[in-house]
Backbone as ProteinMPNN parsed JSONL, in Angstrom:
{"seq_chain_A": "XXXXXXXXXXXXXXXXXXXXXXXXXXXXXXXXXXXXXXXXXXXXXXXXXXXXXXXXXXXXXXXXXXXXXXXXXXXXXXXXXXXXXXXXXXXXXXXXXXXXXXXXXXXXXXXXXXXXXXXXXXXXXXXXXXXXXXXXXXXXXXXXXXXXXXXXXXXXXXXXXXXXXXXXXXXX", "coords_chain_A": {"N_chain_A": [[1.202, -18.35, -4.867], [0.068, -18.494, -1.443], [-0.084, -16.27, 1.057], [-0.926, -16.063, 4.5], [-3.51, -14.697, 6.846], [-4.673, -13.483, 9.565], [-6.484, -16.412, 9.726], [-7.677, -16.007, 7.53], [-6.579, -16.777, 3.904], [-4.706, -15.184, 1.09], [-3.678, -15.056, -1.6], [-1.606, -14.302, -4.172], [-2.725, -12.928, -6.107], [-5.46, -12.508, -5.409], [-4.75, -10.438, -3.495], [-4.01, -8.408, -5.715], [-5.984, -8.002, -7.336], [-7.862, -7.247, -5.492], [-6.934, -4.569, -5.145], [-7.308, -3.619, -7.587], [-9.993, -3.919, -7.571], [-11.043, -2.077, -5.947], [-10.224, 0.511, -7.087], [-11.256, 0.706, -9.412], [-14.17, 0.729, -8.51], [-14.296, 3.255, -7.222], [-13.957, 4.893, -9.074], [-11.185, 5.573, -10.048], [-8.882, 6.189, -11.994], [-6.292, 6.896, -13.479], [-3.435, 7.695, -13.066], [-0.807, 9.337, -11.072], [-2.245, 7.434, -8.449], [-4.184, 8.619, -6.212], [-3.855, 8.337, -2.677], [-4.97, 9.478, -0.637], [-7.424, 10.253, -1.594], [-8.597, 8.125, -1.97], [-8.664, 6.368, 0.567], [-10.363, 8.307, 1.789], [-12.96, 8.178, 0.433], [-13.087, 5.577, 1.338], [-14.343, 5.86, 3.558], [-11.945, 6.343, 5.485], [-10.171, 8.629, 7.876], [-7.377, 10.293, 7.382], [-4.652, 11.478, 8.775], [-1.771, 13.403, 9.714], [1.052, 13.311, 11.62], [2.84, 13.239, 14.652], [4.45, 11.108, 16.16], [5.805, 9.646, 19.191], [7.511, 7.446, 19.602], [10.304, 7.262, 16.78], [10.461, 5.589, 15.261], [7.853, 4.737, 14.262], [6.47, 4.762, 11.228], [3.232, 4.904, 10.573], [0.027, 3.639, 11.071], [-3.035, 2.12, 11.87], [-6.04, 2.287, 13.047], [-8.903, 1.329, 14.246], [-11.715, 1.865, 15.667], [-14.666, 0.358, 15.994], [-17.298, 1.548, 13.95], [-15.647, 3.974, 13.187], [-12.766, 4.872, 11.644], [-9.461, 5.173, 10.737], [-6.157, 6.8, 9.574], [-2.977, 7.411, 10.435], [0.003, 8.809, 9.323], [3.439, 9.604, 9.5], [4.333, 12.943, 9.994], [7.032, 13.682, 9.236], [7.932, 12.554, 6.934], [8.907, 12.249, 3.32], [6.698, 12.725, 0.474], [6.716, 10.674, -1.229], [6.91, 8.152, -0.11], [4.83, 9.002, 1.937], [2.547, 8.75, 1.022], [3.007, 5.642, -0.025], [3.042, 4.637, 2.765], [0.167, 5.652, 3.7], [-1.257, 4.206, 1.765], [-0.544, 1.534, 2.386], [-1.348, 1.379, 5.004], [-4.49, 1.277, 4.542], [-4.053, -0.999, 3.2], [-4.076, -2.541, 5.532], [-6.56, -2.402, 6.388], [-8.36, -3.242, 4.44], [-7.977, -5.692, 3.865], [-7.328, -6.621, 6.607], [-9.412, -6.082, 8.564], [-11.384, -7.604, 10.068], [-11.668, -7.442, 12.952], [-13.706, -5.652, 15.317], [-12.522, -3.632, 16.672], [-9.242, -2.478, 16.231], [-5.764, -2.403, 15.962], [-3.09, -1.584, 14.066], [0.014, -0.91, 14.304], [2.871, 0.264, 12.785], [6.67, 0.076, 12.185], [9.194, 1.404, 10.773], [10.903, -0.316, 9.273], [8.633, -2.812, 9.205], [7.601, -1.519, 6.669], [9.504, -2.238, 4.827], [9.566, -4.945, 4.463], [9.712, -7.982, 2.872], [8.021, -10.849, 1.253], [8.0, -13.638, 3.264], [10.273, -12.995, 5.408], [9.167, -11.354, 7.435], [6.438, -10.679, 9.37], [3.475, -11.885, 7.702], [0.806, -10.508, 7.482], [2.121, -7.459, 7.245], [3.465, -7.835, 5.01], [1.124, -9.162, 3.254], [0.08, -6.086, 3.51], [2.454, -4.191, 2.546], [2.05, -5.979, -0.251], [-0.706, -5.102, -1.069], [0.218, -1.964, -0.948], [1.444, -1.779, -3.078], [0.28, -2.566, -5.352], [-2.385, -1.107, -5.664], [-1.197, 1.844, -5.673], [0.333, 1.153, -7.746], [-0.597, -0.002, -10.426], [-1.002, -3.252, -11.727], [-1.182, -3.363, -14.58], [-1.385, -0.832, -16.198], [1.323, -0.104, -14.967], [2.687, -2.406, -16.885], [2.205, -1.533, -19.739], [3.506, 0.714, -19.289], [5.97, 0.715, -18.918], [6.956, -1.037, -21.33], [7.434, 1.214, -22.883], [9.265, 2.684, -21.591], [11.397, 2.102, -19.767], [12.73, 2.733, -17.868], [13.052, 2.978, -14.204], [13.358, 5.224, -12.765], [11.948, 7.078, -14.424], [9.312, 5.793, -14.297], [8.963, 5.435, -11.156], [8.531, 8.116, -10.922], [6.165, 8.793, -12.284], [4.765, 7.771, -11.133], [4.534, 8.633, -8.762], [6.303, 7.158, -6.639], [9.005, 5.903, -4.545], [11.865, 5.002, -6.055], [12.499, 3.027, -5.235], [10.153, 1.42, -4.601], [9.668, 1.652, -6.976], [10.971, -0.918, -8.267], [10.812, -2.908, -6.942], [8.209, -3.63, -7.468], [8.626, -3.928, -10.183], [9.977, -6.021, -10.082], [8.375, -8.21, -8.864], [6.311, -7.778, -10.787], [7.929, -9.376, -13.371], [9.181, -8.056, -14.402], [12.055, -7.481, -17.222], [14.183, -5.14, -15.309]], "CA_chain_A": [[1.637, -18.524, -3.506], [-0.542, -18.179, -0.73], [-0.479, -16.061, 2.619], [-2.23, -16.211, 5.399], [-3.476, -13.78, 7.948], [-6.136, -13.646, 10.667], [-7.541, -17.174, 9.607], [-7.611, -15.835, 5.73], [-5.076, -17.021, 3.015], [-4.452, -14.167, 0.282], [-2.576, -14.936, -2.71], [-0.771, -12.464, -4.681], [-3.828, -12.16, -7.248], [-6.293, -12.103, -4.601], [-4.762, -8.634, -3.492], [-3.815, -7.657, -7.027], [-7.985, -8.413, -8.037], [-8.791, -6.589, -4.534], [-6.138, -2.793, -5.416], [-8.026, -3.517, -8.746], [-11.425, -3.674, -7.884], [-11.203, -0.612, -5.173], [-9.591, 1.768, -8.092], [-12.525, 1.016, -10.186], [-15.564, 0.734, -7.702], [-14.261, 4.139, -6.504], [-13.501, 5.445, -10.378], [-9.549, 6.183, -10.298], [-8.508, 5.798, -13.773], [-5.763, 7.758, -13.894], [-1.967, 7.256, -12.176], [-0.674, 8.589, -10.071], [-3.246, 7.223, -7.45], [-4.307, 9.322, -4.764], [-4.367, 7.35, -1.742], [-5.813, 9.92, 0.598], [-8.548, 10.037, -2.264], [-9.165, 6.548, -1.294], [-9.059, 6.337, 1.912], [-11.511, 9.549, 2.083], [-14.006, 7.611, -0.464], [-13.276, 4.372, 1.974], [-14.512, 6.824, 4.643], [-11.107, 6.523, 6.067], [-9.849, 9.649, 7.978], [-5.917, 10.406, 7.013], [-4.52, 12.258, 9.182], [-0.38, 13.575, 9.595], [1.309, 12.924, 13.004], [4.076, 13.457, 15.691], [5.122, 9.834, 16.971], [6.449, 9.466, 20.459], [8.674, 6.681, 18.605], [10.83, 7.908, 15.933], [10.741, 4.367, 14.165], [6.84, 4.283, 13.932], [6.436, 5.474, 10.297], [2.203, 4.682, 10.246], [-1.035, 3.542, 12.353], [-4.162, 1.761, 11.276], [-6.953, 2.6, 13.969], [-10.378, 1.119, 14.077], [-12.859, 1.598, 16.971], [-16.485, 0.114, 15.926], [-17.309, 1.978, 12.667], [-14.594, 5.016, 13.108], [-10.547, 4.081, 10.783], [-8.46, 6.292, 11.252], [-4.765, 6.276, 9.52], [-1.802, 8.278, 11.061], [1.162, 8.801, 9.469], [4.533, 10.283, 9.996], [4.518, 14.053, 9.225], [7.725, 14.348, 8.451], [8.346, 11.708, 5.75], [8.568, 12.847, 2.154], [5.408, 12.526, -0.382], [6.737, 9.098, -1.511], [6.83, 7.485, 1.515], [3.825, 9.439, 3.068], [1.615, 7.603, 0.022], [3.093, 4.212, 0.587], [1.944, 4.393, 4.123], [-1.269, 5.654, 3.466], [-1.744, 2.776, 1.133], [-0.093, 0.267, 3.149], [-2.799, 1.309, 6.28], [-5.189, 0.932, 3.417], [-4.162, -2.745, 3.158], [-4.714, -2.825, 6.6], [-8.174, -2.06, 6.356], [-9.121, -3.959, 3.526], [-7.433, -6.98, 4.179], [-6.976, -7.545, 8.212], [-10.061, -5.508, 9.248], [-12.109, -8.655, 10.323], [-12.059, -7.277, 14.619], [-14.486, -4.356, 15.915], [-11.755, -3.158, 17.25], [-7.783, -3.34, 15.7], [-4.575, -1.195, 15.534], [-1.966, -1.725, 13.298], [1.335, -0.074, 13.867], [3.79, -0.181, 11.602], [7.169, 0.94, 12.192], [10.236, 1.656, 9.343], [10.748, -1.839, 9.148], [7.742, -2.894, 8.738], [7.283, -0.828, 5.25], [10.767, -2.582, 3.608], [9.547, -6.219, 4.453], [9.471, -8.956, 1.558], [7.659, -12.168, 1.423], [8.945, -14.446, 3.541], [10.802, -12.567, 5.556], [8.078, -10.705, 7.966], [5.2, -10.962, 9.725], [2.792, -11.757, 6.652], [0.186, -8.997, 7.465], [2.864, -6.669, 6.78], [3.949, -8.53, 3.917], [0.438, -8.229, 2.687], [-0.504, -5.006, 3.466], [2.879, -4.379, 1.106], [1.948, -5.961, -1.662], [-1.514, -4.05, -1.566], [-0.121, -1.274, -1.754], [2.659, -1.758, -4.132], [-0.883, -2.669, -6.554], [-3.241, 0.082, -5.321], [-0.404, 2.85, -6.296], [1.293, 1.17, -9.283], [-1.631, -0.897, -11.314], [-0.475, -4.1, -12.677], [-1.569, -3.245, -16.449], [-0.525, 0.451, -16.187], [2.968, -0.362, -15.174], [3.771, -3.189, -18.106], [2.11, -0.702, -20.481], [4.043, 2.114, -19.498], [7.68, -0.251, -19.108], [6.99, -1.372, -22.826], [7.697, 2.653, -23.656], [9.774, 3.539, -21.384], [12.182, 1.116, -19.361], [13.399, 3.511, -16.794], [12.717, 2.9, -12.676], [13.853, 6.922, -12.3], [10.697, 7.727, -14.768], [8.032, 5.23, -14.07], [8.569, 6.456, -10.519], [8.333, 9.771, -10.892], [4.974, 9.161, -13.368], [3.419, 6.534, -10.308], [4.77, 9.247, -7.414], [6.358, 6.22, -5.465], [10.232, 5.901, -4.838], [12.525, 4.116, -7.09], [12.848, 1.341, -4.6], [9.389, 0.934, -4.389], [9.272, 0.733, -8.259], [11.65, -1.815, -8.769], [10.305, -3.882, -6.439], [7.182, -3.469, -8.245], [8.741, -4.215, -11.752], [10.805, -7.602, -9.827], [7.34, -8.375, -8.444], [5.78, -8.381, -11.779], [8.546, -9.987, -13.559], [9.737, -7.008, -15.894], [13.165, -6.901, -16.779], [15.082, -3.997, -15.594]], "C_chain_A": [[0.604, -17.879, -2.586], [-0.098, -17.398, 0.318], [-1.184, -16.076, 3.078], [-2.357, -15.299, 6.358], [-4.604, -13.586, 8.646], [-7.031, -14.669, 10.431], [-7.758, -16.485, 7.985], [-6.641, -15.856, 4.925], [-5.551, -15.915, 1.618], [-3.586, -14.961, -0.642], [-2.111, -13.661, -3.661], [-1.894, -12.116, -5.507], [-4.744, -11.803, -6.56], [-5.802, -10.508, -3.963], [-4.319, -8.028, -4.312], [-5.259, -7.009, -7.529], [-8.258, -7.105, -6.799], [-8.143, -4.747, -4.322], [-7.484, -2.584, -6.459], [-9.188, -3.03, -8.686], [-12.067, -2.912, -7.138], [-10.968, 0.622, -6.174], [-10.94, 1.686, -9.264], [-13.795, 1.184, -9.556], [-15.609, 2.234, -7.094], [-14.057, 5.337, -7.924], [-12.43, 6.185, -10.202], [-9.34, 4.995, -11.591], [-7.128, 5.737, -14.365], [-4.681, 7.361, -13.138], [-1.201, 9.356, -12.574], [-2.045, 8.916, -9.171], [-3.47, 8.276, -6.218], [-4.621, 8.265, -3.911], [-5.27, 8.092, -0.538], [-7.418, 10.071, -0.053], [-9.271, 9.201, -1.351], [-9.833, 6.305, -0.721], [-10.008, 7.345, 2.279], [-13.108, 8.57, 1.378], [-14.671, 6.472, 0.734], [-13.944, 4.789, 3.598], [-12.952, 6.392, 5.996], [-10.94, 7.401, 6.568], [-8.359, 9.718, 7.975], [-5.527, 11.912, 7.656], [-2.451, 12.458, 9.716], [-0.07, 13.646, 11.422], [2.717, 13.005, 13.211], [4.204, 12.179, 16.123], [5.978, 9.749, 18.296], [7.85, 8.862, 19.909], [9.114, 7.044, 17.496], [11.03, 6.799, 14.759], [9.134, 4.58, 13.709], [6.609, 5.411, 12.553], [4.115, 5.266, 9.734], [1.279, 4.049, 11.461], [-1.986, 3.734, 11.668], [-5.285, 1.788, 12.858], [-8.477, 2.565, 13.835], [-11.03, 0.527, 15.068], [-14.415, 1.618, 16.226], [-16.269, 0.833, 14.453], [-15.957, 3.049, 12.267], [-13.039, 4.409, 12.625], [-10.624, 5.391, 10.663], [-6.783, 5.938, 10.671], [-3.903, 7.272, 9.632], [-0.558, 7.938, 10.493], [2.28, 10.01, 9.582], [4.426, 11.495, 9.602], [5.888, 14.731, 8.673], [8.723, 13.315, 7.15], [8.228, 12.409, 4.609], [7.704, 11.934, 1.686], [5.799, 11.008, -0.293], [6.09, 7.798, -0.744], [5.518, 7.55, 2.034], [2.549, 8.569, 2.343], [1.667, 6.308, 0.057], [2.796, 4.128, 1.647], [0.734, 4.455, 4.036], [-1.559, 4.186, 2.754], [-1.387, 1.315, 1.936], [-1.336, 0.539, 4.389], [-4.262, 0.738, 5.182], [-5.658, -0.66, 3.607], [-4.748, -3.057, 4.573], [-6.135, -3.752, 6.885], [-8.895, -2.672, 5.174], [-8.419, -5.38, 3.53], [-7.419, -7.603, 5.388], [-8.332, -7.082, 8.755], [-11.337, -6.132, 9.926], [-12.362, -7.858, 11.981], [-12.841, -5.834, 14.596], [-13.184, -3.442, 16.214], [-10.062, -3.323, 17.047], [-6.889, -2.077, 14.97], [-3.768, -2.036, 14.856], [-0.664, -0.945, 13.106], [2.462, -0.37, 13.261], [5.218, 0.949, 11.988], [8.216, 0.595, 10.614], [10.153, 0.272, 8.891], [9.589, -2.412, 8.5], [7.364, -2.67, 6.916], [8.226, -1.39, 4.041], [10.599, -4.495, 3.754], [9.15, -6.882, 3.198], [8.807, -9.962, 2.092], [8.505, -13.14, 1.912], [10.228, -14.208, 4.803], [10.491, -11.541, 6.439], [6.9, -11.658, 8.243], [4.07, -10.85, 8.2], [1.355, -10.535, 6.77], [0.799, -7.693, 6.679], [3.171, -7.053, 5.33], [2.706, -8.024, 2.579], [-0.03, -6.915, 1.829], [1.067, -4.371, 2.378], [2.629, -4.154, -0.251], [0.487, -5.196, -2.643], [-1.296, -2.757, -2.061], [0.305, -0.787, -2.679], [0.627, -1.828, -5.274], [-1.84, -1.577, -6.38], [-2.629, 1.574, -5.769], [-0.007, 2.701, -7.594], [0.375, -0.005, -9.917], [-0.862, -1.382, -11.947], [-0.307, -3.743, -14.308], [-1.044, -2.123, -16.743], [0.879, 0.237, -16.329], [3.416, -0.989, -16.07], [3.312, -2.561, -19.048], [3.256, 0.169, -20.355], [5.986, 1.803, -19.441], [7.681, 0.005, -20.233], [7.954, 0.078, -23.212], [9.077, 3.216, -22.987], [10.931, 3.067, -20.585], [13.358, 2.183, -18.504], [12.846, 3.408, -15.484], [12.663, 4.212, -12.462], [12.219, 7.329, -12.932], [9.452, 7.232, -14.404], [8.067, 5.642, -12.35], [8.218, 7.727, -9.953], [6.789, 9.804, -11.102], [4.145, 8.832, -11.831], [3.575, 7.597, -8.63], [5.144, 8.834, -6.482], [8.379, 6.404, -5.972], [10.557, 4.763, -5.104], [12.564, 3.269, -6.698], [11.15, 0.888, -4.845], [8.943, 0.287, -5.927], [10.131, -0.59, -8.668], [11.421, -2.83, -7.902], [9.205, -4.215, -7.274], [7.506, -4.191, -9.456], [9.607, -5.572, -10.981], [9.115, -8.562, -9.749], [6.196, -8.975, -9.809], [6.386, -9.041, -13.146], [9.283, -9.43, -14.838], [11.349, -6.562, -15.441], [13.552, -5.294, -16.701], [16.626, -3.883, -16.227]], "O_chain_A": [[0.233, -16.745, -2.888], [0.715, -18.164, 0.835], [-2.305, -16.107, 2.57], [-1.29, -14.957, 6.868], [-5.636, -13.544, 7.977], [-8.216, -14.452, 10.682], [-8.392, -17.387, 7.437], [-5.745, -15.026, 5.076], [-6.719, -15.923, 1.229], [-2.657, -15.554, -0.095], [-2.325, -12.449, -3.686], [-2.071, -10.907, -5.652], [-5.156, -10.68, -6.85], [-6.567, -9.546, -4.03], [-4.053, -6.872, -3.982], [-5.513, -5.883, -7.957], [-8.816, -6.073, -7.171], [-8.677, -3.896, -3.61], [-8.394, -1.767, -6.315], [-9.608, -2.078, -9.343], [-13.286, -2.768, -7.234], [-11.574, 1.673, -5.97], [-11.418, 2.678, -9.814], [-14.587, 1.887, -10.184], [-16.641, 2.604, -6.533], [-14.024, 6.545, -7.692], [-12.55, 7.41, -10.177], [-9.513, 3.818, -11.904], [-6.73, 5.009, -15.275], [-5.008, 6.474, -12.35], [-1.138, 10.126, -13.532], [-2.697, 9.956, -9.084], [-2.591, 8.498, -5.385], [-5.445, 7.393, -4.19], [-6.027, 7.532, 0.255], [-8.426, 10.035, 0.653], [-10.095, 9.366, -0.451], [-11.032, 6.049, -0.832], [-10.539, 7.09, 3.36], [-14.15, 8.461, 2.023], [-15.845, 6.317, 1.07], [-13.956, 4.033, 4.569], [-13.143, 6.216, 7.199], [-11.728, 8.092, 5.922], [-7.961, 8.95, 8.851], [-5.876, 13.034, 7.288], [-1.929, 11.402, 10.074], [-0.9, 13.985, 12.265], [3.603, 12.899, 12.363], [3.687, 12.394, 17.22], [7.176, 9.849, 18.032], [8.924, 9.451, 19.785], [8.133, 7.295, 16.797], [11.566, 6.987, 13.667], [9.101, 4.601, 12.479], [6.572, 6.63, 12.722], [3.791, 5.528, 8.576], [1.701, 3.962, 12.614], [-2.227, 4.736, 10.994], [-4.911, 1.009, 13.734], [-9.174, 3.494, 13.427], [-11.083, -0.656, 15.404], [-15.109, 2.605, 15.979], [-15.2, 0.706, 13.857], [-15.353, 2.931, 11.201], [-12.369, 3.604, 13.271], [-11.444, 6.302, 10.544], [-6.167, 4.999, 11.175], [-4.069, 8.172, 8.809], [0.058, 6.965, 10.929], [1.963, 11.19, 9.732], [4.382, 11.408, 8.375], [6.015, 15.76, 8.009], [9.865, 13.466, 6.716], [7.412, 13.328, 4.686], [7.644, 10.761, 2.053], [5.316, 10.237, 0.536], [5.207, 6.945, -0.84], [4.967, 6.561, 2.517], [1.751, 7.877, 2.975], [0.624, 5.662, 0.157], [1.948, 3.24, 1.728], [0.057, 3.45, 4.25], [-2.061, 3.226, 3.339], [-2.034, 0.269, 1.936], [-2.21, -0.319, 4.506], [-4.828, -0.335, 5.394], [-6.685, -1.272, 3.901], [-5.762, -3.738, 4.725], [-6.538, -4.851, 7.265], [-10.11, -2.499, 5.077], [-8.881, -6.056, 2.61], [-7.473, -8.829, 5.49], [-8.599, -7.832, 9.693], [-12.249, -5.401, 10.314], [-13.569, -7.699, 12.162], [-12.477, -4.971, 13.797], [-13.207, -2.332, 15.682], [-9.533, -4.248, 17.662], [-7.082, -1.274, 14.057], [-3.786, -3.242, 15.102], [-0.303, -0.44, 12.043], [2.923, -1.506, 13.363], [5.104, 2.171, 12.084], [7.985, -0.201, 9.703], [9.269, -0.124, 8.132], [9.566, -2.494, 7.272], [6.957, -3.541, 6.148], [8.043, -1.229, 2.834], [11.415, -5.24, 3.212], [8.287, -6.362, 2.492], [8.871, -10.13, 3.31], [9.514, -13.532, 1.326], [11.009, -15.119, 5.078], [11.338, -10.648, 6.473], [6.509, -12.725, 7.77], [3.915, -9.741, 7.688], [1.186, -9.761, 5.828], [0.235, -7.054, 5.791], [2.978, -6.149, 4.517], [2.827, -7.259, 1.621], [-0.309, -6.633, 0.664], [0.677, -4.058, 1.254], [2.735, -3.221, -1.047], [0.36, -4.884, -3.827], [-1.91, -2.225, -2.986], [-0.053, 0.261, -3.218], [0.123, -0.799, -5.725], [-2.03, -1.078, -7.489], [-3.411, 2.432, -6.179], [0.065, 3.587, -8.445], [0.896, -1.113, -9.788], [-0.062, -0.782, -12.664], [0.697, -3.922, -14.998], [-0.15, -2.173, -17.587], [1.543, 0.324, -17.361], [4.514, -0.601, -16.471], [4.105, -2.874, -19.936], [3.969, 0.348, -21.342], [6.914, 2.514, -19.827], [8.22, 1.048, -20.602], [9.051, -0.024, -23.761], [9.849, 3.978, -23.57], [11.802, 3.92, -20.755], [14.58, 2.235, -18.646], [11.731, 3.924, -15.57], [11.668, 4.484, -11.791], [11.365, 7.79, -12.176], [8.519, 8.006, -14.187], [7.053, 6.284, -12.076], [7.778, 8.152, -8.884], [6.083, 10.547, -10.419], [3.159, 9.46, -11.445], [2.912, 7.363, -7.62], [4.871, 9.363, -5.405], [8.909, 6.774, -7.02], [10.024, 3.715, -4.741], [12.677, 2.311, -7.463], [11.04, -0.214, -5.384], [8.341, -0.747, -6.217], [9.652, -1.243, -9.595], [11.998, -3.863, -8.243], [9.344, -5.283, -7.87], [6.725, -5.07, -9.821], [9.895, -6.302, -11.929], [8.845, -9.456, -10.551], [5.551, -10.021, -9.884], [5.58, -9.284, -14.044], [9.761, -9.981, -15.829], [11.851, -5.967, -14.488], [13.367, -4.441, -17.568], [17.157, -2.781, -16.363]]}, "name": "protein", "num_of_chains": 1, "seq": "XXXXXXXXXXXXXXXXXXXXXXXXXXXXXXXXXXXXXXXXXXXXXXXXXXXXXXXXXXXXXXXXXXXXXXXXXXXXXXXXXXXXXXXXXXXXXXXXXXXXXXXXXXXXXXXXXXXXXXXXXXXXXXXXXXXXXXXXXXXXXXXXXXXXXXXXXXXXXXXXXXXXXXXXXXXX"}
């Protein structure tokens, strides 16, 4: 299945291939992912924030060479990593303009295919793959067939894994 966004269609392998081939070009091996790693490598700057708005849980910010991603400071870890990675997607997927914010509020972060602005949708499913590696996760199912443990191991919350394990078509 294709999306499309800024004049570019994505399919789900095209940002499976593109988590993939950032976690190795940057040598992360290992789960769970650091995303501020990442984004530090991606010369991102990640930085924790006060929001005027109490919905805006993130903020992708890129003037000329300078990204910049802001999120909520008082979200827990889980959360604060799925944002990071979701700005991430941002930036490796929409970052075609000189110039281009991306705010994201709560909403935003619980959207499905289909069902959202596909950017969001996207940026998503990047970073559902950038945190929880396709091959990792049906390895580590095979052993262990718990949502409670494989998110604990991947540092993402249970919702986010079981989306993850619907996503890649493992029964729970």
């Amino acid at each position: 299945m294709a999306v499309a966004s800024s004049g570019r269609s994505y399919t789900i392998e095209d940002i499976e291939k593109k988590a993939d081939q950032i976690r190795e070009d940057l040598g992360i091996i290992s789960v769970p992912v650091d995303p501020v790693l990442i984004a530090n490598k991606l010369g991102i700057k990640v930085n924790l924030a006060a929001f005027n708005e109490d919905d805006i849980a993130g903020m992708f910010v890129k003037r000329g060479a300078n990204r910049s991603i802001l999120v909520r400071h008082s979200d827990v870890p889980t959360r604060l990593r799925f944002t990071i990675a979701h700005e991430i997607g941002h930036d490796q997927l929409h970052f075609g303009e000189p110039s281009s914010d991306f705010i994201d509020v709560d909403a935003d972060l619980y959207r499905i295919q289909g069902k959202s602005n596909r950017c969001e949708t996207q940026a998503n499913r990047f970073a559902a793959a950038l945190l929880m590696p396709r091959e990792e996760v049906k390895k580590r199912w095979i052993n262990s067939k718990s949502v409670k443990e494989l998110a604990s191991l991947f540092q993402v919350s249970e919702e986010a894994m079981g989306y993850r394990l619907d996503a890649l078509d493992l029964e729970k």
